[in-house]
PQR file with spaces between the fields and no chain letter, atoms N, CA, C, O and H, PARSE charges and radii, in Angstrom:
ATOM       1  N    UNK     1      -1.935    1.638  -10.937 -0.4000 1.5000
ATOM       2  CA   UNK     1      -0.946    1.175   -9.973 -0.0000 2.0000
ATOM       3  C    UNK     1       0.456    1.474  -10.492  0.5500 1.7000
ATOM       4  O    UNK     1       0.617    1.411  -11.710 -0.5500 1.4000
ATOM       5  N    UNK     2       1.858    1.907   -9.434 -0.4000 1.5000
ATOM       6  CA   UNK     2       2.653    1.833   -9.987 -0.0000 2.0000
ATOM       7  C    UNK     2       3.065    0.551  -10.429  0.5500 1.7000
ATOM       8  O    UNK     2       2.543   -0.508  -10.077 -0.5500 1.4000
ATOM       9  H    UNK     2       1.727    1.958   -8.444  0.4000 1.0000
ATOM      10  N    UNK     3       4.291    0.716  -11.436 -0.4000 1.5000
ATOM      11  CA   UNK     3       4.751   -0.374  -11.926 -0.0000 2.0000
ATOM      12  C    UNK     3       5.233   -1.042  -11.247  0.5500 1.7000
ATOM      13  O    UNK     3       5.088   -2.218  -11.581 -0.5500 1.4000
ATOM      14  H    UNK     3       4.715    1.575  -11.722  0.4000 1.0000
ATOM      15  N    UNK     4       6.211   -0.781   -9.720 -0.4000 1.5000
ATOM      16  CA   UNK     4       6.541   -1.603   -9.363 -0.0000 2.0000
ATOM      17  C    UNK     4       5.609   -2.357   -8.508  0.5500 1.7000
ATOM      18  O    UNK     4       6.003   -3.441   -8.078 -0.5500 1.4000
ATOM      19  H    UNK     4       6.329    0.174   -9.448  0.4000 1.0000
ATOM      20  N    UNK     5       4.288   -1.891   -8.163 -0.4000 1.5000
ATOM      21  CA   UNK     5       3.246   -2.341   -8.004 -0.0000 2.0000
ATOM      22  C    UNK     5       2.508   -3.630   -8.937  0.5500 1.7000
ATOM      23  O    UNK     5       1.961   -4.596   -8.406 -0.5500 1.4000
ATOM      24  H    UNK     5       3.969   -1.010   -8.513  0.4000 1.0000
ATOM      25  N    UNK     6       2.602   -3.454  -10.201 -0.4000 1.5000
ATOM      26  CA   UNK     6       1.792   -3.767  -11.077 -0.0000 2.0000
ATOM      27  C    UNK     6       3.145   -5.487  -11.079  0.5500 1.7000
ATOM      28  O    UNK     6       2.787   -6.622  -10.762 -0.5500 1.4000
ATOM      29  H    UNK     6       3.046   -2.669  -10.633  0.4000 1.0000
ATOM      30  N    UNK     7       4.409   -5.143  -11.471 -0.4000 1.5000
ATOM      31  CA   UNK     7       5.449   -5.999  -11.617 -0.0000 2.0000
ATOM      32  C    UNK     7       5.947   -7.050  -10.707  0.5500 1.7000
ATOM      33  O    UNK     7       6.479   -8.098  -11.076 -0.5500 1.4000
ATOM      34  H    UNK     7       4.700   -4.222  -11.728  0.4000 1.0000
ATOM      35  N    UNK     8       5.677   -6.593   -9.179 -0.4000 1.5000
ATOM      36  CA   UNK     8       6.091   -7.111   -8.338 -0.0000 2.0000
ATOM      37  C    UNK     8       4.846   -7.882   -7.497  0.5500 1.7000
ATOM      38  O    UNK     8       5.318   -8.718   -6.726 -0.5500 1.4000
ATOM      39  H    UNK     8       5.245   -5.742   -8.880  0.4000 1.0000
ATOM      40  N    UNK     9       3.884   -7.834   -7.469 -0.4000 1.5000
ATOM      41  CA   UNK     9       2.629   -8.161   -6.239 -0.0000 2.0000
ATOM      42  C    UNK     9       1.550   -9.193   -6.528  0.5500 1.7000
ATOM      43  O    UNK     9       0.477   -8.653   -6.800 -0.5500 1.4000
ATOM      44  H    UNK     9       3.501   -7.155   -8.096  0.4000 1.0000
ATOM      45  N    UNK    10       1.529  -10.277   -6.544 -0.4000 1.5000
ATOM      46  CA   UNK    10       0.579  -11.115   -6.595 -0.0000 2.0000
ATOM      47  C    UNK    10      -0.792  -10.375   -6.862  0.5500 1.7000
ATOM      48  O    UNK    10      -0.923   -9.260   -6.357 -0.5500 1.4000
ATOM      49  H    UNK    10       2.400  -10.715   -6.322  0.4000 1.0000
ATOM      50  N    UNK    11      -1.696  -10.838   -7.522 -0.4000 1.5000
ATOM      51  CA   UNK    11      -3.095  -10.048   -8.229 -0.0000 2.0000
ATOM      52  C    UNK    11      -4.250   -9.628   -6.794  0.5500 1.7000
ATOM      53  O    UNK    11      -5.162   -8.801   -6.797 -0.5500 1.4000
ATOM      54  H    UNK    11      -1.588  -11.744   -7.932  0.4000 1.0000
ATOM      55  N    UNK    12      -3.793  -10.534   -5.664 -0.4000 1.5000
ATOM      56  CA   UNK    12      -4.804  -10.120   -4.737 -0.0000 2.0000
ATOM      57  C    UNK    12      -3.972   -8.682   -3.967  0.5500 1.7000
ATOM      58  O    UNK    12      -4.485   -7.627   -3.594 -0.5500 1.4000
ATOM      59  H    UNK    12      -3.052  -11.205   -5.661  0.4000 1.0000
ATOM      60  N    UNK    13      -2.317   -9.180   -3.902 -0.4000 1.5000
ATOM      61  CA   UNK    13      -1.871   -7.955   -3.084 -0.0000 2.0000
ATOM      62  C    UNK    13      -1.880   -6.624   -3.779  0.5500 1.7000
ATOM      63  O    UNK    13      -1.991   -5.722   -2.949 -0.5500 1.4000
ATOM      64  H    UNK    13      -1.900  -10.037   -4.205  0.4000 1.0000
ATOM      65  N    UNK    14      -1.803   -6.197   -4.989 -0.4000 1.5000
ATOM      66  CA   UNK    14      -2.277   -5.523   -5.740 -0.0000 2.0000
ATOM      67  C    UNK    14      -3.858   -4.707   -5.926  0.5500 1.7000
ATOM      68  O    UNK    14      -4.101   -3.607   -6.424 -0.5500 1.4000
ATOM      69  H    UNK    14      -1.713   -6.929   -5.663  0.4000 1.0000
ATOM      70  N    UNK    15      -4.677   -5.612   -5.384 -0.4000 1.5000
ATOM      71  CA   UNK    15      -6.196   -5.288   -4.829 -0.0000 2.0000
ATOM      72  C    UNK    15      -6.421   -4.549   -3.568  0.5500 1.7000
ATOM      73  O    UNK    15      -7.254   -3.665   -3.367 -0.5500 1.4000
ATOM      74  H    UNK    15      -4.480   -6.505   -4.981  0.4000 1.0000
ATOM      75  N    UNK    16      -5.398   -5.131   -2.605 -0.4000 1.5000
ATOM      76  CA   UNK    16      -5.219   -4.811   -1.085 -0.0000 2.0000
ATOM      77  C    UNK    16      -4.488   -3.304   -1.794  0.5500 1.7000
ATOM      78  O    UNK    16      -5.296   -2.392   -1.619 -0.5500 1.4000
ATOM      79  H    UNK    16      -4.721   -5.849   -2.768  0.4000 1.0000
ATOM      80  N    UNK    17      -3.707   -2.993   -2.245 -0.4000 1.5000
ATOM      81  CA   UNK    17      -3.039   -1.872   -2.514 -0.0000 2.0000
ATOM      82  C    UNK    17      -3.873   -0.828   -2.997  0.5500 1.7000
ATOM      83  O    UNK    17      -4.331    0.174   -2.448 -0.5500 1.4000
ATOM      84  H    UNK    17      -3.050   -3.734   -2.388  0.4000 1.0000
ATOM      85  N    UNK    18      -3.986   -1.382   -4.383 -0.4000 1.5000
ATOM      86  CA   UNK    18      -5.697   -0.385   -4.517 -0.0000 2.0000
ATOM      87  C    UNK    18      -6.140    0.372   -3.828  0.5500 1.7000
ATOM      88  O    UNK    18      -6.005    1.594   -3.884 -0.5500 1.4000
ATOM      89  H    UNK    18      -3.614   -2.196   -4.829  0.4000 1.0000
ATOM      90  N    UNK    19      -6.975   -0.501   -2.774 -0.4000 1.5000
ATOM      91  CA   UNK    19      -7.939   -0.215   -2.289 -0.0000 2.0000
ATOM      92  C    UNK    19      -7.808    1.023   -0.865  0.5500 1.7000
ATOM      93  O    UNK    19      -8.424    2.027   -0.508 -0.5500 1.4000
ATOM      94  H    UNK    19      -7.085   -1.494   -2.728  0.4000 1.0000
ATOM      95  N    UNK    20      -6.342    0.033   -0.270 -0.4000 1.5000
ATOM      96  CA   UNK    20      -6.087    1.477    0.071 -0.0000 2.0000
ATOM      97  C    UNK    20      -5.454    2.624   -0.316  0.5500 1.7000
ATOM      98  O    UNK    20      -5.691    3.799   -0.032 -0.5500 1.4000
ATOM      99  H    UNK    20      -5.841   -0.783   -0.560  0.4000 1.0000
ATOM     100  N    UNK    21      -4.499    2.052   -1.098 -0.4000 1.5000
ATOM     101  CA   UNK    21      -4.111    3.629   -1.581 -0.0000 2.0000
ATOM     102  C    UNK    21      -5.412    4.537   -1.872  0.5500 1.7000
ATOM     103  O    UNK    21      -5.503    5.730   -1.583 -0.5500 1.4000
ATOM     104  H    UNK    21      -4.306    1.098   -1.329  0.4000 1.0000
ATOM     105  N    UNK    22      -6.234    3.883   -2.392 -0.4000 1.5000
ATOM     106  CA   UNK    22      -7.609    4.905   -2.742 -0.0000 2.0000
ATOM     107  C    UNK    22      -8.111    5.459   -1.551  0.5500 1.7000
ATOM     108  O    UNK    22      -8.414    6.647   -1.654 -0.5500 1.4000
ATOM     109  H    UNK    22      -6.160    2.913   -2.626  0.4000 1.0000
ATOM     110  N    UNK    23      -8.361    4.720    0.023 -0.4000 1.5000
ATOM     111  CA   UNK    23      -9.200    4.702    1.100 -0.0000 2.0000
ATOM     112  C    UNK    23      -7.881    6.181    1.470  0.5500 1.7000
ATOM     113  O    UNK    23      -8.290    7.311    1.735 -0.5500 1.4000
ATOM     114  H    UNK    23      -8.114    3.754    0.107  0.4000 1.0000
ATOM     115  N    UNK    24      -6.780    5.936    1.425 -0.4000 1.5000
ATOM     116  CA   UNK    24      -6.186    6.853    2.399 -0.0000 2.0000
ATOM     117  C    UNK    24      -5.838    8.183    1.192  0.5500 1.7000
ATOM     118  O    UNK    24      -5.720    9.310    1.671 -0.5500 1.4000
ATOM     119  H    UNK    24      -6.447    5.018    1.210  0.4000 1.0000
ATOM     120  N    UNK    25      -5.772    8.112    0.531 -0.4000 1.5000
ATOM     121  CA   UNK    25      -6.083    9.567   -0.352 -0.0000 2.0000
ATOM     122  C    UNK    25      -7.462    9.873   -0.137  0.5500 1.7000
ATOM     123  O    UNK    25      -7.650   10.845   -0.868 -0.5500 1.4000
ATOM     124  H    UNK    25      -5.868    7.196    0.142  0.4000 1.0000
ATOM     125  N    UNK    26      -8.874    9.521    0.626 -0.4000 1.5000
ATOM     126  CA   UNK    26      -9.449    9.968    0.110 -0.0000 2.0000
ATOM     127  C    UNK    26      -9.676   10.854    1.759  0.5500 1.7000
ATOM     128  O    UNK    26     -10.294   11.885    2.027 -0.5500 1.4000
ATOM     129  H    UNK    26      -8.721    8.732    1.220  0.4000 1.0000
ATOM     130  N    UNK    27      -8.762    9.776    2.741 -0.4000 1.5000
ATOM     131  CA   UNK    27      -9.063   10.137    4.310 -0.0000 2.0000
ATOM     132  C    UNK    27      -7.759   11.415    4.090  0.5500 1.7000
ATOM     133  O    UNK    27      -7.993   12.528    4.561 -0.5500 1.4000
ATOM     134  H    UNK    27      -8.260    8.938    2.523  0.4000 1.0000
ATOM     135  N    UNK    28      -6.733   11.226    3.534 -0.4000 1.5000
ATOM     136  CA   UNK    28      -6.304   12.663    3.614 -0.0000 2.0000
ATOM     137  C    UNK    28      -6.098   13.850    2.558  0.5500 1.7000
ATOM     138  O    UNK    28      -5.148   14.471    2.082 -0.5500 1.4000
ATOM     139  H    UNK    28      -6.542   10.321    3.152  0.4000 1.0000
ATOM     140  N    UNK    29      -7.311   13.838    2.461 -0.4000 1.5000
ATOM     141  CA   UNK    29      -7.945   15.194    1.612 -0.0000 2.0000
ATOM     142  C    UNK    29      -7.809   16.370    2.201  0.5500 1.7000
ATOM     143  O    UNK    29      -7.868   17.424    1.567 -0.5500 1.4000
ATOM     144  H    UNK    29      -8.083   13.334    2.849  0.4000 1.0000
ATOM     145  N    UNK    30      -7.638   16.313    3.303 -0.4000 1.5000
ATOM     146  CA   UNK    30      -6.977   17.831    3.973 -0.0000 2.0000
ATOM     147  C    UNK    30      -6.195   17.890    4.607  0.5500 1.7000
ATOM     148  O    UNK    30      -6.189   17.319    5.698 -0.5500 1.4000
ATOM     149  H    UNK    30      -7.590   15.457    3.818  0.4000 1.0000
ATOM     150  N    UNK    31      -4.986   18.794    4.047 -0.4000 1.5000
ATOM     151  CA   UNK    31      -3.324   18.541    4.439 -0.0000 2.0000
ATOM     152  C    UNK    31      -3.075   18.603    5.954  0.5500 1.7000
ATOM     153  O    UNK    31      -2.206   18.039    6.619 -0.5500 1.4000
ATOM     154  H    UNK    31      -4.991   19.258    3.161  0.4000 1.0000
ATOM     155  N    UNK    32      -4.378   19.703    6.450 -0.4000 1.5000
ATOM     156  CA   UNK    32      -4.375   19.224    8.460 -0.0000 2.0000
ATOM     157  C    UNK    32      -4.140   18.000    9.043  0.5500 1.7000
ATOM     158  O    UNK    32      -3.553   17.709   10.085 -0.5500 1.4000
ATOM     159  H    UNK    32      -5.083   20.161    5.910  0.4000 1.0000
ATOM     160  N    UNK    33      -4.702   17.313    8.192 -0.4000 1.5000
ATOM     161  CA   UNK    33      -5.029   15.883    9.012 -0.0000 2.0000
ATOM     162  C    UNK    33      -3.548   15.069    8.414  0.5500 1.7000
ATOM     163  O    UNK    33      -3.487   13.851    8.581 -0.5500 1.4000
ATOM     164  H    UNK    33      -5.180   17.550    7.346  0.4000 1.0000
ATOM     165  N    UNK    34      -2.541   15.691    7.817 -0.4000 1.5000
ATOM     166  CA   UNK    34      -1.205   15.284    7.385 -0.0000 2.0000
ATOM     167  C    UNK    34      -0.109   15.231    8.539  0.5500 1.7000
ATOM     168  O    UNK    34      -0.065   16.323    9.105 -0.5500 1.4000
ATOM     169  H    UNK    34      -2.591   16.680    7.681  0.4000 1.0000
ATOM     170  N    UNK    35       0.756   14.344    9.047 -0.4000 1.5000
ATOM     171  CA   UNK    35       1.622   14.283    9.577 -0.0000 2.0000
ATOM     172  C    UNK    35       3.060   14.331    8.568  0.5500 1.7000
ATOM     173  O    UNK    35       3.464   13.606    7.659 -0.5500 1.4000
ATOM     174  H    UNK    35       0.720   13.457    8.587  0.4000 1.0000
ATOM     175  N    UNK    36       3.610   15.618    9.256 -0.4000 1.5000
ATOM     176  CA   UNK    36       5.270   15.746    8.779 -0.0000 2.0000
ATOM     177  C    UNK    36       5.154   16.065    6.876  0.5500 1.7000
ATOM     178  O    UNK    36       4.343   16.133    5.952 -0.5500 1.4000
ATOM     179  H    UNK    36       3.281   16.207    9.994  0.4000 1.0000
ATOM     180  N    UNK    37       5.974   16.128    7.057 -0.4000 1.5000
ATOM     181  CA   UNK    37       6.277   17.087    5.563 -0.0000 2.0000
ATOM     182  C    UNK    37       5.832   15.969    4.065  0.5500 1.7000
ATOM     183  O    UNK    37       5.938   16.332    2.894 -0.5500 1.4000
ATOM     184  H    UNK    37       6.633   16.073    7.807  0.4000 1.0000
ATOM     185  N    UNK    38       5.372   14.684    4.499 -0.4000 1.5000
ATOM     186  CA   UNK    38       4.536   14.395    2.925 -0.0000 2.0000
ATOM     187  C    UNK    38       3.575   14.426    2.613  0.5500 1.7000
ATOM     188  O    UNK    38       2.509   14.559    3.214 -0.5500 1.4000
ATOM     189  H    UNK    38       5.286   14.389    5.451  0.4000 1.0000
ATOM     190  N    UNK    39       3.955   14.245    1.129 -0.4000 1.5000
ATOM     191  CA   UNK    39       2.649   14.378    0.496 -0.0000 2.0000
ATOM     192  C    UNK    39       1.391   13.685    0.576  0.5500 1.7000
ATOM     193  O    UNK    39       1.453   12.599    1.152 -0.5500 1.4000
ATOM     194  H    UNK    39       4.821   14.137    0.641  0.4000 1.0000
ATOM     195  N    UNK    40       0.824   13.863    0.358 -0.4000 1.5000
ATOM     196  CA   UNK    40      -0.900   13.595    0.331 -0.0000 2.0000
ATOM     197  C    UNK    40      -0.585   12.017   -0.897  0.5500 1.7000
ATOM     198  O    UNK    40      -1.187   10.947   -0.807 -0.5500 1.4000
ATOM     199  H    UNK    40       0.773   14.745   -0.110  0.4000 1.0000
ATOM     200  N    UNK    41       0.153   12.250   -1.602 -0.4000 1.5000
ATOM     201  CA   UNK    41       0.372   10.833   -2.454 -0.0000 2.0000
ATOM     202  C    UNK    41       1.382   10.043   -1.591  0.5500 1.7000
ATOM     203  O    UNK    41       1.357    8.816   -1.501 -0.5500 1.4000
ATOM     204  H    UNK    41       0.643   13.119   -1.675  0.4000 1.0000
ATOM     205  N    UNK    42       2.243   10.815   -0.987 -0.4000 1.5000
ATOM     206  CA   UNK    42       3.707    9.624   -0.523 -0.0000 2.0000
ATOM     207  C    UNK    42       2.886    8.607    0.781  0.5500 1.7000
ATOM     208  O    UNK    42       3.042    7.445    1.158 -0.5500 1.4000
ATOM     209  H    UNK    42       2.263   11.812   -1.061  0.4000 1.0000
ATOM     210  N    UNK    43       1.736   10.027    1.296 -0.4000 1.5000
ATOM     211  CA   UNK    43       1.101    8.860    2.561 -0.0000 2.0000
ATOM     212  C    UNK    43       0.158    8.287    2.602  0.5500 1.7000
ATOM     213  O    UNK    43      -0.471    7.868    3.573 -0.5500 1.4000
ATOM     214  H    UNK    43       1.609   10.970    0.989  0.4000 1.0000
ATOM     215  N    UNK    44      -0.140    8.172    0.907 -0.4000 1.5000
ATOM     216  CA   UNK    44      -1.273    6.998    0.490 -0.0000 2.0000
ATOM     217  C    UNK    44      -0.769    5.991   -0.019  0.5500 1.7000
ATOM     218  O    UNK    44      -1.196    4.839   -0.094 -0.5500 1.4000
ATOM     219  H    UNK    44       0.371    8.512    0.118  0.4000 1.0000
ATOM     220  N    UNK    45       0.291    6.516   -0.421 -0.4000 1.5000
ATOM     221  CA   UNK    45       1.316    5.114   -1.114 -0.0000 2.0000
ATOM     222  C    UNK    45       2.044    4.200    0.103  0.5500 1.7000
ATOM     223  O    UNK    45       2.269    2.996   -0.026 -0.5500 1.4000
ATOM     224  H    UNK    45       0.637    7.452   -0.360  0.4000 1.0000
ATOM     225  N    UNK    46       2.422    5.103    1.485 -0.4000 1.5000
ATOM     226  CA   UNK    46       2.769    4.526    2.806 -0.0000 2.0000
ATOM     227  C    UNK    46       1.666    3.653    3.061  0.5500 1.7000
ATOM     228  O    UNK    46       1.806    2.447    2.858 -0.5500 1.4000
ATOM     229  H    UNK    46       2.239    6.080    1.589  0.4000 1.0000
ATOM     230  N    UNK    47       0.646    4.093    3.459 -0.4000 1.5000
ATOM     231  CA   UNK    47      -0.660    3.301    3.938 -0.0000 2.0000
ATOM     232  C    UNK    47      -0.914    2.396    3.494  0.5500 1.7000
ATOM     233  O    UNK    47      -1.341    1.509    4.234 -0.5500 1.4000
ATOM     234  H    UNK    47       0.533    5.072    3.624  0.4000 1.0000
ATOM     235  N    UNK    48      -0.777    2.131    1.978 -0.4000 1.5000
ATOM     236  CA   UNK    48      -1.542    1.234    0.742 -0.0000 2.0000
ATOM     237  C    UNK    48      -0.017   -0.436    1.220  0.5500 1.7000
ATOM     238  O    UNK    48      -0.166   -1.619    1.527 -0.5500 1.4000
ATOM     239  H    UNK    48      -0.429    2.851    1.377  0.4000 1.0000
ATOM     240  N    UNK    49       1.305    0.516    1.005 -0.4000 1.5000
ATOM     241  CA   UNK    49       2.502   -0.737    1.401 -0.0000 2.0000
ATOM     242  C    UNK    49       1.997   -1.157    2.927  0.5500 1.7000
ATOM     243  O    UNK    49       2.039   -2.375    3.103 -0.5500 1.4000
ATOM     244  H    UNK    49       1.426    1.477    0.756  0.4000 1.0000
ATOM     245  N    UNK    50       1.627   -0.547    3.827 -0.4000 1.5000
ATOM     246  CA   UNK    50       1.632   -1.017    5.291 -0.0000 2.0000
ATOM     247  C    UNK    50       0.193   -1.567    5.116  0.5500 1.7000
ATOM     248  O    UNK    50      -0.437   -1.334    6.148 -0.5500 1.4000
ATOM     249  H    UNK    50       1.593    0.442    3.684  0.4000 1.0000
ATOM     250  N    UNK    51      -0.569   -2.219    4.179 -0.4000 1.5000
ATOM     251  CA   UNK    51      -1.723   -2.716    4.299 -0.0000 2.0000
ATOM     252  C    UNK    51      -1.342   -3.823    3.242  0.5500 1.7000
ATOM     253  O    UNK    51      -2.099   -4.789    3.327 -0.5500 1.4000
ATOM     254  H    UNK    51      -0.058   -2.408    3.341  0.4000 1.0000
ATOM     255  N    UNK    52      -0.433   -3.938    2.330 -0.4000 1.5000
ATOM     256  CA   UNK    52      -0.461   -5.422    1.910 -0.0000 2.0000
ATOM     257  C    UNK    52       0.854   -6.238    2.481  0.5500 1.7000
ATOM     258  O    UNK    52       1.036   -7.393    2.097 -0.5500 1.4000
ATOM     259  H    UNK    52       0.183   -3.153    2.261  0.4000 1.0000
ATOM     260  N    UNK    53       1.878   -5.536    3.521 -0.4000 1.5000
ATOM     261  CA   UNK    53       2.485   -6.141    4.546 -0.0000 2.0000
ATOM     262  C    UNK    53       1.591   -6.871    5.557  0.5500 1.7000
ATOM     263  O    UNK    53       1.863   -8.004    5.955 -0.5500 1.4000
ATOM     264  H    UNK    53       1.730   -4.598    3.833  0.4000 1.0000
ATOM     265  N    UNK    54       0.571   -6.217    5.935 -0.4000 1.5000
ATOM     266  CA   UNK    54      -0.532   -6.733    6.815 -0.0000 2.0000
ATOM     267  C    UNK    54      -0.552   -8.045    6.511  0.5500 1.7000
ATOM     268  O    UNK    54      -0.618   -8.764    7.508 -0.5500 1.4000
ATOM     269  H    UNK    54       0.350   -5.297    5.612  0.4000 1.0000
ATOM     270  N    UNK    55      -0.512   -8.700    5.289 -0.4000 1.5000
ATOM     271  CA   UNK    55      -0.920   -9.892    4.657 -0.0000 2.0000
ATOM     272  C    UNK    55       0.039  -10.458    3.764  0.5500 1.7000
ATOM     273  O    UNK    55       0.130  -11.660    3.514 -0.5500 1.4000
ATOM     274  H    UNK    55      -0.458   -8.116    4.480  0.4000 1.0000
ATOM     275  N    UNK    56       0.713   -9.598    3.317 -0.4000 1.5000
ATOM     276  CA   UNK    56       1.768  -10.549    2.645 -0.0000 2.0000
ATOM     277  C    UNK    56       3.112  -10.110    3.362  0.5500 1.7000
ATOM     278  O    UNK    56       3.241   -9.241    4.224 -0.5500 1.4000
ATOM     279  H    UNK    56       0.639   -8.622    3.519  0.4000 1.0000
ATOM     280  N    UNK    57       4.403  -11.193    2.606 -0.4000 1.5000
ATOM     281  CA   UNK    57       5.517  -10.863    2.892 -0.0000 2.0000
ATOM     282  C    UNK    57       6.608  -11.149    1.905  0.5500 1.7000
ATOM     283  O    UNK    57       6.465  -12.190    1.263 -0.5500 1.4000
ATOM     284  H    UNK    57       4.298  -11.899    1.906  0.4000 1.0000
ATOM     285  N    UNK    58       7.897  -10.270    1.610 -0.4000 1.5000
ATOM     286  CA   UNK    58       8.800  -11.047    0.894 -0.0000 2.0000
ATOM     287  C    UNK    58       9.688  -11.950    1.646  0.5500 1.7000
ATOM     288  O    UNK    58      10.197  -11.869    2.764 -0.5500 1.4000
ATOM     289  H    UNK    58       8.013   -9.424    2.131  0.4000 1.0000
ATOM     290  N    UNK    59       9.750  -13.348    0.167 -0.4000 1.5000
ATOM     291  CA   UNK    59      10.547  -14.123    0.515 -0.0000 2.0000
ATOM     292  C    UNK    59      11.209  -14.511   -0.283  0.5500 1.7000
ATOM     293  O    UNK    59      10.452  -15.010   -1.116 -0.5500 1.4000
ATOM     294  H    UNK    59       9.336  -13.414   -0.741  0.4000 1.0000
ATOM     295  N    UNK    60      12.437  -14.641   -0.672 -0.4000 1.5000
ATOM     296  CA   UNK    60      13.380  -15.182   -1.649 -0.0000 2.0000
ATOM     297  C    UNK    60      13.114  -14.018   -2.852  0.5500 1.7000
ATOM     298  O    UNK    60      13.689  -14.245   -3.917 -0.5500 1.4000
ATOM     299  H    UNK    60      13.052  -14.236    0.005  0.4000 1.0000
ATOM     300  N    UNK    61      12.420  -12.985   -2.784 -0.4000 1.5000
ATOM     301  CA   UNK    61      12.700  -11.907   -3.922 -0.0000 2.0000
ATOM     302  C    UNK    61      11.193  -11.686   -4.411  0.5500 1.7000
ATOM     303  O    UNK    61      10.861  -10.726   -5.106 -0.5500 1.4000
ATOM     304  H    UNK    61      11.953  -12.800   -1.919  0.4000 1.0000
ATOM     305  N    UNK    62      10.044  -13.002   -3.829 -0.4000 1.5000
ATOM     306  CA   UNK    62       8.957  -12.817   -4.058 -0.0000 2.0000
ATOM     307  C    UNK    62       7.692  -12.746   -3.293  0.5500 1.7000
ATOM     308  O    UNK    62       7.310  -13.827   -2.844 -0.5500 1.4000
ATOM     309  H    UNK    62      10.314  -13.782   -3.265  0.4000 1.0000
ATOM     310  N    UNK    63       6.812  -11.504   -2.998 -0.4000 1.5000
ATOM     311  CA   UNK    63       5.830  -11.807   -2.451 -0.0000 2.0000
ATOM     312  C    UNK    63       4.701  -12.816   -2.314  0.5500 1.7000
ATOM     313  O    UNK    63       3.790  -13.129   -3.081 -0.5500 1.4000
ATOM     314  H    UNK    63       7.122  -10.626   -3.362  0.4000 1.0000
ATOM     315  N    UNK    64       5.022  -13.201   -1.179 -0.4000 1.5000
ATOM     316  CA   UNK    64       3.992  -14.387   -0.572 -0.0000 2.0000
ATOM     317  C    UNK    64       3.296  -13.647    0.284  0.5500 1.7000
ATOM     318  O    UNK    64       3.455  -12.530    0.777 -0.5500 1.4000
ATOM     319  H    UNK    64       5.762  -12.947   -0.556  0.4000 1.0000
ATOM     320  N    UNK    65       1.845  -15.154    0.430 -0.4000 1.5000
ATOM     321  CA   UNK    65       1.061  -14.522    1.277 -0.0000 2.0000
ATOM     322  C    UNK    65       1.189  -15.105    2.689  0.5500 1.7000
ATOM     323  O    UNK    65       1.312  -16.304    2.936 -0.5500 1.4000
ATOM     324  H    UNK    65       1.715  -16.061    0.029  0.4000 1.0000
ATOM     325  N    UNK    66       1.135  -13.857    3.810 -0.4000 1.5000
ATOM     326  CA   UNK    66       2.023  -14.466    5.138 -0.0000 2.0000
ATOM     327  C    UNK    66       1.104  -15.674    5.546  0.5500 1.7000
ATOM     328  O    UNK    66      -0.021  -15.592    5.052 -0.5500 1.4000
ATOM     329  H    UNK    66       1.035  -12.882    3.609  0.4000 1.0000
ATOM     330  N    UNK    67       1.316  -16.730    6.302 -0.4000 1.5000
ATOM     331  CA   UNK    67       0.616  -17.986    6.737 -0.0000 2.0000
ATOM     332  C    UNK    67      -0.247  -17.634    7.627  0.5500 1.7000
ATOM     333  O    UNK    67      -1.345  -18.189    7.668 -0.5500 1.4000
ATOM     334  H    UNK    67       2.230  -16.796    6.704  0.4000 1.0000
ATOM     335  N    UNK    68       0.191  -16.389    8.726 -0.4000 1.5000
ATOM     336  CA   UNK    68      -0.232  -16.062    9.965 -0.0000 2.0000
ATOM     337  C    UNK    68      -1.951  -14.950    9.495  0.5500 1.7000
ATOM     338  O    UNK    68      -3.034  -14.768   10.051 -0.5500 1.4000
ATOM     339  H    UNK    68       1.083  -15.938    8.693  0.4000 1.0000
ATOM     340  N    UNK    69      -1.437  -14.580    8.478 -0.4000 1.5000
ATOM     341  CA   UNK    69      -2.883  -13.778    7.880 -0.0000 2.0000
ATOM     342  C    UNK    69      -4.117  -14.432    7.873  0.5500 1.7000
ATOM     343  O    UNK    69      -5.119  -13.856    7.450 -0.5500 1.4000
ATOM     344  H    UNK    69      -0.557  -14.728    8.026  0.4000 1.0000
């Protein structure tokens, strides 16, 4: 995980990150199936943040987990 991954994210949102960053590197393994000019890492690292927003949120500088999740 990156560091600011590793530094910043509660141990479950960090899992949620994982898991997708792994799921969506593995769904875009072929640069066809890529929208717009990034990389194959920048839009697993997109996917992986828009999946522990799903569930968490910042507040006061620290990720919480949203109530509504």
């Amino acid at each position: 995980l990156p560091e600011s991954v590793r530094n910043n994210l509660p141990k479950h949102a960090q899992e949620i990150y994982k898991e997708a960053f792994n799921n969506a590197w593995e769904q875009y393994a072929d640069p066809d199936d890529w929208r717009g000019d990034a990389s194959r890492e920048e839009v697993a690292h997109k996917v992986a943040w828009s999946a522990v927003k799903q569930v968490y949120e910042k507040r006061n500088g620290k990720w919480v987990r949203n109530p509504d999740s």
